[in-house]
C-alpha positions, 0 to 999 in steps of 0.5 A, spaced: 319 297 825 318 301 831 323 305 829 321 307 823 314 308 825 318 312 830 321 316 824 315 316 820 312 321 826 319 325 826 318 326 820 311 328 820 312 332 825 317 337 823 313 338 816 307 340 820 312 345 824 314 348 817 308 348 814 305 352 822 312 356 821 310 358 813 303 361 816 306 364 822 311 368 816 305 370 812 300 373 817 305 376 821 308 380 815 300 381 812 299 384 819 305 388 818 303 391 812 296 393 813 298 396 821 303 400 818 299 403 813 295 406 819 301 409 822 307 411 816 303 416 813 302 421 819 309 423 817 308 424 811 302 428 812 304 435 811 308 433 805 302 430 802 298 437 803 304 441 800 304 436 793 296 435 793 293 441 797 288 441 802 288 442 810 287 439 816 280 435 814 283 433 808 289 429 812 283 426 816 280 423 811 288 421 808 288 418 815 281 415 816 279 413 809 283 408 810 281 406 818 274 408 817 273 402 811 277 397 815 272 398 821 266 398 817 267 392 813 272 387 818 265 385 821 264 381 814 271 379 813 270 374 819 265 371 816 268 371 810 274 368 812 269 362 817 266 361 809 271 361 804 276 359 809 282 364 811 287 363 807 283 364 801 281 371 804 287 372 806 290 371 800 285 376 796 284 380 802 292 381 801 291 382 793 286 387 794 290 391 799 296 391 795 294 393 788 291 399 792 298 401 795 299 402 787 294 407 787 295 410 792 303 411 789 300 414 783 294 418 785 295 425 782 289 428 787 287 428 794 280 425 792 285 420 788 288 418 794 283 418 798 279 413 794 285 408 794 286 409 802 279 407 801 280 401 797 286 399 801 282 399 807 277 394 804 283 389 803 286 390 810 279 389 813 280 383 810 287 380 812 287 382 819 281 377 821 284 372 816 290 373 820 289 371 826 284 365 824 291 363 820 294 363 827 288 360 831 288 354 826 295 353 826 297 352 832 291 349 835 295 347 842 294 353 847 301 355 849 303 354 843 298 358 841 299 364 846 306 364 843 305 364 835 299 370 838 305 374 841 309 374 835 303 375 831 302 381 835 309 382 835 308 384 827 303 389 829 306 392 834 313 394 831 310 396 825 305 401 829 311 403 832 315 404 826 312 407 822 313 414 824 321 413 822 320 409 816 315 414 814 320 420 815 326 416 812 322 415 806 320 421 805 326 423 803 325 420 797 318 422 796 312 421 799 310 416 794 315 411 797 311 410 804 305 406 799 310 403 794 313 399 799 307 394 801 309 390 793 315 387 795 312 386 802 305 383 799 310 379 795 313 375 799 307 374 804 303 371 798 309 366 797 309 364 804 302 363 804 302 358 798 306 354 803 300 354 808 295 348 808 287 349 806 283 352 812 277 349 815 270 352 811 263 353 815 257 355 812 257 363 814 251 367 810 253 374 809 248 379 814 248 384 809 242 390 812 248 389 819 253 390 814 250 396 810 247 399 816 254 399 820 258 403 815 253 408 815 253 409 822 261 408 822 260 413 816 256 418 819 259 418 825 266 419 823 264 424 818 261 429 823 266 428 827 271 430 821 267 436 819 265 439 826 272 441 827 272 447 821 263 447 822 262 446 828 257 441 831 251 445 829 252 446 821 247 442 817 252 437 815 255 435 821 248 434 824 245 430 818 251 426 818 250 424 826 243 423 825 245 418 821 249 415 824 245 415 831 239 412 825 243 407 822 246 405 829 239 402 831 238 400 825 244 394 826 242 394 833 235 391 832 238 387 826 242 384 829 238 381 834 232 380 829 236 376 824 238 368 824 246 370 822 248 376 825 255 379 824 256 380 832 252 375 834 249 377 841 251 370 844 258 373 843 258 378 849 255 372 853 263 372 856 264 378 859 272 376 858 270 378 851 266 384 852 272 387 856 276 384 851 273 388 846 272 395 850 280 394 851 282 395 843 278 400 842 281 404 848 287 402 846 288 404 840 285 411 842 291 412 845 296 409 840 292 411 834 291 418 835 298 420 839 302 419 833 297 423 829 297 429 834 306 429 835 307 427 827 303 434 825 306 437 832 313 436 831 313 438 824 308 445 824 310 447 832 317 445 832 319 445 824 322 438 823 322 436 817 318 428 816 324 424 818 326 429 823 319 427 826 320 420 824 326 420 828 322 422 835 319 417 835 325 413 835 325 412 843 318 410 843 319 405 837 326 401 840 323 400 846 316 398 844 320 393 840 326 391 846 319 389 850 314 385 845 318 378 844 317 377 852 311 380 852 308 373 852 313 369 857 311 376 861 302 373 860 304 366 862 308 368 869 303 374 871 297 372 869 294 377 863 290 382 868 297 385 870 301 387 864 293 390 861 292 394 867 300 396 866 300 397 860 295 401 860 295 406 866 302 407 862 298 410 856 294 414 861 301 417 865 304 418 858 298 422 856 298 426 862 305 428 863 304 430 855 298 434 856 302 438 861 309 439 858 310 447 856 309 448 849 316 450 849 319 443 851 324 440 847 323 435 843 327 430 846 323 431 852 317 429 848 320 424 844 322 421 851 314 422 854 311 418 848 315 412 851 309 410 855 305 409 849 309 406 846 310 400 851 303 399 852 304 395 845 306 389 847 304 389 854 297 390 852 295 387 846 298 380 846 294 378 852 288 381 849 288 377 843 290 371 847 284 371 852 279 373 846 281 367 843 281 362 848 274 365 850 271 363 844 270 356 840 274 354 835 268 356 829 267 363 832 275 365 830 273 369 824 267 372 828 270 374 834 277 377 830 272 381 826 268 384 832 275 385 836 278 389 831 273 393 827 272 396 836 280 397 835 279 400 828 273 405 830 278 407 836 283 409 831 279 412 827 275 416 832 280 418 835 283 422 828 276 424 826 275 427 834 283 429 835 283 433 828 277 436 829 280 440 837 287 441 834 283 445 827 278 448 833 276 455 834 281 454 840 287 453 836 292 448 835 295 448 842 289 447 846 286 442 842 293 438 843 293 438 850 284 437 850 286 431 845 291 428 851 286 429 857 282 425 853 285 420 851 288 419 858 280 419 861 279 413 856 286 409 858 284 409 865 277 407 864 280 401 859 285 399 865 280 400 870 275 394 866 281 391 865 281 388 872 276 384 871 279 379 866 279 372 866 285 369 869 283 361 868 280 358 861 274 356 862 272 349 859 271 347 852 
């Protein structure tokens, strides 16, 4: 009898393995797809603009159609995912994103393009918190935890990484092809997540005034941003759009103190773990963000490579990044997560620094080896992150801590184009508002490691 009971729970056992492992799969590959997309198409962009016309403004918007829906709408989508559950998000998040690749294949226009990496971003906005909610529920033992985040984090890191290659690479046929791909992708991570169990629901009313009120200070401020690079910041345009940015932003803020169920609920930011965790991801994805924007357009109009030529020079950074990214768990668990953050991001600062300063006249290899920092501040700085943020919050708050921790990354990514773009396209020309670009960056990396080394080491009790 004890045997069999002994089997039983066997047997159990490794059905509950498979069905973690089949979540695993599907947030992973979602993960993938949606971070690629913020980064295959900076190769392309050139490309885009001989097919579709436009100049520097319209690359932006290409770029942050796309990051800008998934910022301003990620604060809903984790309330979302606590409220139907996140595989049901998951699942129509991906769909979303998905049918909107297909769009963005077939778009004839600029403005058609832009439109769908608009939609496109809504459907991200969706999956990555339901992502991360999928892991949290699957794996609910906290080390085996740490290391299904690394590997979920690992999906995000590679593709952020490869996507300047695979851009180039598929650009050679045409650069319809960086969007197309995401259909057999989404495919086989729909077919993985019907193998997934139901998620636990909770009761999430949306916050529709912080939602509102958010997109238009995200909005108003990307906007400014973009345009006040040919306008300059005293055209009426750039002013109004910051100006509502700056009322719109009060706005949410009061909003989110008045109502009885805020999208960023202030108790959140109780834990300065969870506020330094946050500050973190926006930092970070300034640098991992906008570096890629700056050399993809770099490479090709100061340099004269083709996209897979740019693609290629980014290799180094990309073999790296992916080499270090499986252990970069095992490194958190023996180190602690204060040691590889702060690395990893005084590496970004140090890769920024050595670019701003290089000749102009540099080689190519000599710049593709000076990106190689960034690239590993990846998997040195994300997975602890995500780990600690999630180890700080209780079990019903994933879907909204996700949804907070992400929308700061996004609107680091997302400001960093608008800001970038606007220098490069300034009255200063291209090569100032390059090395500008740089220096900046490496001023918000440095701070980020500096509040960095105030993380928690030890989980607090449940």
């Amino acid at each position: 009898m004890a045997d069999l009971l002994q089997h039983k729970t066997a047997e159990t056992t490794r059905a509950s393995d498979r069905r973690a492992g089949a979540t695993l799969a599907a947030a992973v590959l979602g993960f993938f797809v949606i971070t690629l997309d913020a980064t295959i198409v900076n190769v392309a962009l050139p490309s885009i603009r001989a097919a579709l016309g436009g100049g520097i403004t319209g690359l932006q918007w290409v770029v942050d159609g796309y990051t800008l829906m998934f910022a301003a709408l990620l604060l809903s989508a984790g309330a979302l995912s606590d409220r139907i559950g996140a595989r049901r998000a998951f699942g129509a998040g991906l769909v979303v994103f998905v049918a909107a690749s297909a769009a963005c294949g077939l778009a004839s226009s600029l403005g058609m393009l832009v439109a769908a990496r608009f939609v496109q971003g809504a459907g991200a906005a969706v999956t990555m918190p339901t992502s991360m909610a999928l892991v949290r529920h699957a794996y609910p033992d906290a080390g085996r935890r740490a290391r299904a985040v690394g590997l979920w984090a690992m999906g995000g890191a590679v593709a952020a990484a490869a996507g300047p290659v695979l851009g180039g690479l598929l650009s050679l046929a045409s650069w319809r092809t960086i969007f197309w791909i995401n259909l057999p992708a989404g495919a086989v991570a729909l077919l993985l997540l019907a193998r997934t169990p139901p998620s636990p629901t909770r009761a999430a009313p949306f916050d529709r005034i912080g939602q509102a009120t958010g997109v238009l200070a995200m909005g108003g401020l990307t906007y400014g941003a973009i345009e006040a690079g040919q306008a300059g910041l005293t055209a009426p345009r750039v002013v109004i759009a910051l100006a509502v940015a700056a009322a719109a932003f009060a706005a949410f803020a009061v909003a989110q103190a008045r109502s009885p169920h805020p999208m960023v609920p202030p108790d959140l930011f109780r834990s300065a773990t969870v506020t330094i965790a946050v500050v973190i991801g926006f930092a970070f994805m300034v640098g991992f963000y906008g570096l890629p924007f700056l050399f993809s357009l770099s490479f090709q109009q100061q340099h004269g490579l083709s996209p897979l030529g740019a693609g290629v020079a980014f290799l180094p950074m990309m073999v790296l990044s992916a080499c270090v990214t499986p252990f970069s768990a095992r490194i958190a668990e023996r180190t602690g997560p204060r040691p590889p953050v702060v690395a990893g991001l005084g590496l970004m600062a140090a890769g920024s620094i050595a670019l701003a300063v290089v000749p102009a006249a540099a080689p190519v290899w000599a710049t593709a080896l000076l990106l190689i920092p960034v690239g590993l501040a990846g998997p040195l700085v994300m997975p602890p992150v995500t780990a600690v943020l999630m180890d700080h919050v209780p079990a019903h708050r994933t879907g909204t801590a996700g949804g907070v921790f992400n929308t700061s990354r996004q609107i680091g990514g997302a400001l960093a184009v608008a800001v970038f773009g606007a220098l490069l396209s300034g009255s200063g020309g291209f090569e100032h508002g390059l090395r500008l670009s740089l220096a900046l960056a490496a001023v918000i990396a440095l701070a980020a490691a500096a509040a960095a080394t105030r993380l928690a080491v030890v989980r607090p009790r449940p």
